[in-house]
Backbone as a printed PyTorch tensor [residue, N CA C, xyz], in Angstrom:
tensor([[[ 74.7910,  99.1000, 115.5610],
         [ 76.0470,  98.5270, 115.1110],
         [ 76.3900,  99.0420, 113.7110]],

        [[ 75.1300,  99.0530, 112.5760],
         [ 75.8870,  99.4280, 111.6840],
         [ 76.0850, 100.8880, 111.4150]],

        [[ 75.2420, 101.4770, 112.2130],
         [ 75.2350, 103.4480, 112.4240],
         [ 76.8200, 103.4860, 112.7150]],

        [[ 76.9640, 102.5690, 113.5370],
         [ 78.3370, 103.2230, 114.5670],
         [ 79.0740, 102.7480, 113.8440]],

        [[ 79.1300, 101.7120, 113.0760],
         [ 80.2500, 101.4060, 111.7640],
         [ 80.1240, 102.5360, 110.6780]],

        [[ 79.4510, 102.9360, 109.9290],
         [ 79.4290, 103.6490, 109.3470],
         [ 79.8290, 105.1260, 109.0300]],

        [[ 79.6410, 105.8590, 110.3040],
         [ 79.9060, 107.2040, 110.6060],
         [ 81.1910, 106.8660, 111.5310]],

        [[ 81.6280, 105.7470, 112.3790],
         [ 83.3740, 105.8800, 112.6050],
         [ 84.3400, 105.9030, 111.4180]],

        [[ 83.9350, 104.6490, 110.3740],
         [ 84.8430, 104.2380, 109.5390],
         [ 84.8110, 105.7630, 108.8500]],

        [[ 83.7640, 106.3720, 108.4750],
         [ 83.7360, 107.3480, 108.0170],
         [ 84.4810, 108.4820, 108.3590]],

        [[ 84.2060, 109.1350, 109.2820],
         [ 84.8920, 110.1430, 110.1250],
         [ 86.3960, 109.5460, 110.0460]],

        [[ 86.9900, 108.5210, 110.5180],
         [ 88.1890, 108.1420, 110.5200],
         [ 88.6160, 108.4310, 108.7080]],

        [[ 88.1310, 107.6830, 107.8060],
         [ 88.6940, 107.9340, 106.5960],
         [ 88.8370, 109.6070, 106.3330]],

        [[ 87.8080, 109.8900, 106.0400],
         [ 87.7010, 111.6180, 105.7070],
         [ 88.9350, 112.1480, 106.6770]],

        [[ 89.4510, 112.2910, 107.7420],
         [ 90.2250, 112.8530, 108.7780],
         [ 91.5850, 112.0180, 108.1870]],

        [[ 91.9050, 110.8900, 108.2540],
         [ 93.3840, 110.5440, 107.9330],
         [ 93.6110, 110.2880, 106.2560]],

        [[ 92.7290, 109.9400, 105.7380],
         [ 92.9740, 109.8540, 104.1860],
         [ 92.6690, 110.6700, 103.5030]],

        [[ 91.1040, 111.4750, 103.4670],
         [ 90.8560, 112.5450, 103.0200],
         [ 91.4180, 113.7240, 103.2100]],

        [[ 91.7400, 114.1160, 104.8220],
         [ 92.6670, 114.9120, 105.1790],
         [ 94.0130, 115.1940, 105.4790]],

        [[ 94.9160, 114.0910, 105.7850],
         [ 95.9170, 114.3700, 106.6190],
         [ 97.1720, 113.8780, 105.4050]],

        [[ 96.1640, 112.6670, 104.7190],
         [ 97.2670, 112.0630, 104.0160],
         [ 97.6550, 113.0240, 102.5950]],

        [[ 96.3030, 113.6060, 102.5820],
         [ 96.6250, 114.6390, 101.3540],
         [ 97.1580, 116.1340, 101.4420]],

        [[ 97.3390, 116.3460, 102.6350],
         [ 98.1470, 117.5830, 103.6820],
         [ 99.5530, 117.0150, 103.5630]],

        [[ 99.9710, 116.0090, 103.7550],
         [101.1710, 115.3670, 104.2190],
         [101.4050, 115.0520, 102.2670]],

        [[101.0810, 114.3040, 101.6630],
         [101.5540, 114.3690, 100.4900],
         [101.9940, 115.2990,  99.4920]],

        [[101.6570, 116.4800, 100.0980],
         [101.7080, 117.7320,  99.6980],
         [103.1960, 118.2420,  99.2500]],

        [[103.6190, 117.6710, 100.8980],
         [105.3970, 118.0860, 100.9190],
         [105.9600, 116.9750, 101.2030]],

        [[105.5620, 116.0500, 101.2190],
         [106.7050, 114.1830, 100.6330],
         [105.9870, 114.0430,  99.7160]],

        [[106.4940, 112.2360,  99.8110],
         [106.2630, 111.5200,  98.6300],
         [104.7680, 110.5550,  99.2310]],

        [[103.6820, 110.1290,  97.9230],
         [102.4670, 109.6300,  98.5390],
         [103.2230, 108.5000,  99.7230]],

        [[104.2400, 107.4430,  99.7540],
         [105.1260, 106.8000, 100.6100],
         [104.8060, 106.9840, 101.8540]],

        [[105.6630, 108.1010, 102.0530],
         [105.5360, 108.9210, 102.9100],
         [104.4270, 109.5670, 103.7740]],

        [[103.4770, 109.9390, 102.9500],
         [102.0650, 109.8880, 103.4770],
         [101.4150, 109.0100, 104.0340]],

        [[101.6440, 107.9090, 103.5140],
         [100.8890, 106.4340, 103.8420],
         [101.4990, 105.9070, 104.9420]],

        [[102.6650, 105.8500, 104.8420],
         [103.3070, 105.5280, 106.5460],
         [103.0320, 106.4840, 107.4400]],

        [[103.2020, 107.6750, 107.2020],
         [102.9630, 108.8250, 108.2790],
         [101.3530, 108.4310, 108.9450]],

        [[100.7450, 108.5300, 108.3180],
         [ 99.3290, 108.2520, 108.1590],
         [ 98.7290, 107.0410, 108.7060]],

        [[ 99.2670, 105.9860, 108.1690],
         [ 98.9140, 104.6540, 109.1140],
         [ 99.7570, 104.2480, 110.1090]],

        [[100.5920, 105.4240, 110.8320],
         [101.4340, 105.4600, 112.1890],
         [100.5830, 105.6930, 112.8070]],

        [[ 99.8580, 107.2550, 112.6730],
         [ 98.9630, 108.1640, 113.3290],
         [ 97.5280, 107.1230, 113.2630]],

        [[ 97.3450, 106.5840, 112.4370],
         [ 96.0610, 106.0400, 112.6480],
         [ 96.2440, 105.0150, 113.5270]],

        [[ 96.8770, 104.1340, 113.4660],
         [ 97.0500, 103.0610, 114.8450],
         [ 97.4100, 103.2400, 115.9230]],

        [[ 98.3210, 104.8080, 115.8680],
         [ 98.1600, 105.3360, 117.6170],
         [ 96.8360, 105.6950, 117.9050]],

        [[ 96.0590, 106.0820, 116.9740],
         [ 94.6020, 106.6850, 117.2830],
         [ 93.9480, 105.4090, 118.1510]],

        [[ 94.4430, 104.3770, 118.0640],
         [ 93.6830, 103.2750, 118.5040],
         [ 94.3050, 102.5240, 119.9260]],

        [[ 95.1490, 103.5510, 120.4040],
         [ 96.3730, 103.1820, 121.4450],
         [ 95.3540, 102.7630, 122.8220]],

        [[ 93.9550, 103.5100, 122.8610],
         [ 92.9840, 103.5080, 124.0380],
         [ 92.8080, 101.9570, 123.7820]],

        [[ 92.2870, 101.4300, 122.6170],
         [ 91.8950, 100.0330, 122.6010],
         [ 92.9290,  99.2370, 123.7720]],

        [[ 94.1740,  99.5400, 123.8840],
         [ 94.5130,  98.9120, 125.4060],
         [ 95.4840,  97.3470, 125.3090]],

        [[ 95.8030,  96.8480, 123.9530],
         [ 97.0620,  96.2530, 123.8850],
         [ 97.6990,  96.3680, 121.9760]],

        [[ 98.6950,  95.9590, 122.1110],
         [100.0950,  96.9240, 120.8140],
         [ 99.3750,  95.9940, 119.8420]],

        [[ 98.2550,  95.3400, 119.8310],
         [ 97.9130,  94.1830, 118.5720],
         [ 96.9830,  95.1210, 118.5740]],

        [[ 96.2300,  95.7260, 119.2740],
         [ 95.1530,  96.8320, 118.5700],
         [ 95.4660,  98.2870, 118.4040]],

        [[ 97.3520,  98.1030, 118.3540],
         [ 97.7190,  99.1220, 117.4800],
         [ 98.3140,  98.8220, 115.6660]],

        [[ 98.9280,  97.7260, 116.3520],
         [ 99.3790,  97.1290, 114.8300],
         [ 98.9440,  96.8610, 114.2910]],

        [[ 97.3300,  96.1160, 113.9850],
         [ 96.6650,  95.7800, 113.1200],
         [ 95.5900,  96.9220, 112.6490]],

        [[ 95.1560,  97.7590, 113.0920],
         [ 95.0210,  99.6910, 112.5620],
         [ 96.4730,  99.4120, 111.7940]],

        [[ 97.4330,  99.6370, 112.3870],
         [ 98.4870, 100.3270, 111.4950],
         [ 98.8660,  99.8560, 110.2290]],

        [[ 98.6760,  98.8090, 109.9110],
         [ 98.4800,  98.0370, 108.9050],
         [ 97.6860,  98.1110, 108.0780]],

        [[ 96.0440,  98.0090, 108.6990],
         [ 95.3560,  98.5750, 107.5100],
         [ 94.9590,  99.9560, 107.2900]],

        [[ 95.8870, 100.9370, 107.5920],
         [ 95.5890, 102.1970, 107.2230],
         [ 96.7450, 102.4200, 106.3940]],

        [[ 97.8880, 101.2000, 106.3090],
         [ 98.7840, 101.2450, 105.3140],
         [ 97.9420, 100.6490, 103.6010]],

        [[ 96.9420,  99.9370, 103.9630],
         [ 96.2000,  99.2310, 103.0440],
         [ 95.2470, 100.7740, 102.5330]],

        [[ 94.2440, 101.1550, 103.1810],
         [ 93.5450, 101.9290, 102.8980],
         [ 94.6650, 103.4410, 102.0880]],

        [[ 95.6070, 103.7770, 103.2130],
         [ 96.1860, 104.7790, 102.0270],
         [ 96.9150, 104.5540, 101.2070]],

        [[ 97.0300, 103.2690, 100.9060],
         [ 97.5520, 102.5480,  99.6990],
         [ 96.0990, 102.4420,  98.3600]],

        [[ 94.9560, 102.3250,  98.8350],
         [ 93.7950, 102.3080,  98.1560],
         [ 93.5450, 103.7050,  97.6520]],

        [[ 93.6010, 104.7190,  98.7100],
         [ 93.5930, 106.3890,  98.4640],
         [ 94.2540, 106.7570,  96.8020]],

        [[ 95.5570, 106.5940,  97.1860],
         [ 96.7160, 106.8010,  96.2470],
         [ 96.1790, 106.6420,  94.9470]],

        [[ 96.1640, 104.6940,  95.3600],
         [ 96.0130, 104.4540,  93.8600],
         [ 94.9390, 104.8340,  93.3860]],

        [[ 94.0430, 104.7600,  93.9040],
         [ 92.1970, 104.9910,  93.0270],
         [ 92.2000, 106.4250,  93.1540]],

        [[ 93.0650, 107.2040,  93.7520],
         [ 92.8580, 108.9920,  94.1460],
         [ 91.3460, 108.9630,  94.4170]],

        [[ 91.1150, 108.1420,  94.9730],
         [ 89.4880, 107.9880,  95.6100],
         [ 89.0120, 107.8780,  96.8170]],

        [[ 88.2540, 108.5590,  97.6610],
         [ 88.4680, 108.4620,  99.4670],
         [ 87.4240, 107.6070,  99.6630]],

        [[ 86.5620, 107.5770,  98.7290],
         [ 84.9890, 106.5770,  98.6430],
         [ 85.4480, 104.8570,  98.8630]],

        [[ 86.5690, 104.5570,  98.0940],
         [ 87.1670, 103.3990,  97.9450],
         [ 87.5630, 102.7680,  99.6110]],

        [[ 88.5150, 103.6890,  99.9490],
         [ 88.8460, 103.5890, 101.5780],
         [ 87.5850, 103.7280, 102.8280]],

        [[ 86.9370, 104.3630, 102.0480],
         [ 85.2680, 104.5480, 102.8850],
         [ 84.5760, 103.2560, 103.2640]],

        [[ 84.4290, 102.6400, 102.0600],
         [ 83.3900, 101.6130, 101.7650],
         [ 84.5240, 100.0120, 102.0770]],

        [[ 85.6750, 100.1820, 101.8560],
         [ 86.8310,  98.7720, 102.6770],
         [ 86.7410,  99.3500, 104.2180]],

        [[ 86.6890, 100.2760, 104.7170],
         [ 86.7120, 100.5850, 106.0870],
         [ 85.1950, 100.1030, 106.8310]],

        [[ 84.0340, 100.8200, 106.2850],
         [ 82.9490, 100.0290, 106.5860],
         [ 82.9070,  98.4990, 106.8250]],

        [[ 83.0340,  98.0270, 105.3910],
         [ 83.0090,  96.6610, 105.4580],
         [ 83.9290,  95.7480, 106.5230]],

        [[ 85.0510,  96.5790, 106.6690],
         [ 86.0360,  95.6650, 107.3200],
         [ 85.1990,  95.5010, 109.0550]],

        [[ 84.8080,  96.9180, 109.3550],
         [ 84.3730,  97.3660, 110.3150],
         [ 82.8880,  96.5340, 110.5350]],

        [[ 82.1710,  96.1340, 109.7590],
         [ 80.8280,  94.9600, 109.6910],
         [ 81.7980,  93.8980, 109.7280]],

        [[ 82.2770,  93.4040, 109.1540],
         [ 82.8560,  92.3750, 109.2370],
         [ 83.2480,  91.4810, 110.7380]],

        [[ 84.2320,  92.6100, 111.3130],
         [ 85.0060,  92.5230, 112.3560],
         [ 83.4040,  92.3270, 113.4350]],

        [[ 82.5040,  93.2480, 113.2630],
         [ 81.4290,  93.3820, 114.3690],
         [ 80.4730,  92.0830, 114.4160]],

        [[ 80.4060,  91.3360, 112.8790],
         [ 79.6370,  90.1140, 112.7230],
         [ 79.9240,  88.5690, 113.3310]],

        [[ 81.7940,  88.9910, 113.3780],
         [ 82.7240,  87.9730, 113.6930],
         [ 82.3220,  87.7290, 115.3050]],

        [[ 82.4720,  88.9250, 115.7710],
         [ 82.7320,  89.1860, 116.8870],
         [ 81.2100,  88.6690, 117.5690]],

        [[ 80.1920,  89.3010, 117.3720],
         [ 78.9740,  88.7060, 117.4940],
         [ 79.2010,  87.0790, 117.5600]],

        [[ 79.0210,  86.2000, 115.9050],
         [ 79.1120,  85.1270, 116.2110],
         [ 80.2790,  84.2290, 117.6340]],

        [[ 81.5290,  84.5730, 117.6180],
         [ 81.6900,  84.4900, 118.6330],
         [ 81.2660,  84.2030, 119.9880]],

        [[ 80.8150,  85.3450, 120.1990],
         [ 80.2650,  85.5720, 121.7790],
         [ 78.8650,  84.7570, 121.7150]],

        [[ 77.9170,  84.3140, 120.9490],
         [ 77.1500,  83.8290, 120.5410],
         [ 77.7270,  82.1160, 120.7000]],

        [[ 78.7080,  82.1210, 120.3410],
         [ 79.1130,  80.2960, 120.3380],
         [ 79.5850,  80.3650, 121.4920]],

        [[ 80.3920,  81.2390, 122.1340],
         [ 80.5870,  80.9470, 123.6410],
         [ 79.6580,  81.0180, 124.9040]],

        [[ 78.8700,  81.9510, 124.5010],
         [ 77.3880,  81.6920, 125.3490],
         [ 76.9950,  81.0090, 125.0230]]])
């Protein structure tokens, strides 16, 4: 659980914040990047299989390349993506745990 948190959140940051958003900011405005960017990242999540596990990606990849920007730091978006990503997996655990 936390391997697979770690190296997704990862791979996902490095690829849309490290890469795409700073490709795309290049020729707009950071704005512009950050929406472009947390469009593409919540379609990335279109397999998850209903529009709430697109919108809520899309949202926080508006958060994370909002974190990018300001800190010009990809470590920052790294380490809120992890966590969010433990977070979400601990929740989810307890859960299924109180319903069993």
């Amino acid at each position: 659980m936390i391997f697979i948190s770690v190296i997704q959140s990862t791979g996902e940051e490095v690829f849309f914040r490290g890469f795409l958003l700073r490709k795309i900011q290049e020729k707009l405005s950071g704005l512009a990047a950050i929406l472009i960017t947390a469009i593409l990242f919540g379609l990335a999540h279109l397999s998850y299989g209903t529009w709430y596990q697109v919108l809520m990606p899309t949202f926080i990849g508006l958060v994370f390349g909002y974190i990018v920007i300001k800190t010009n730091n990809l470590y920052s978006s790294i380490t809120s993506h992890i966590t969010l990503n433990l977070v979400m997996f601990l929740i989810a655990y307890a859960l299924k745990s109180l319903i069993l």
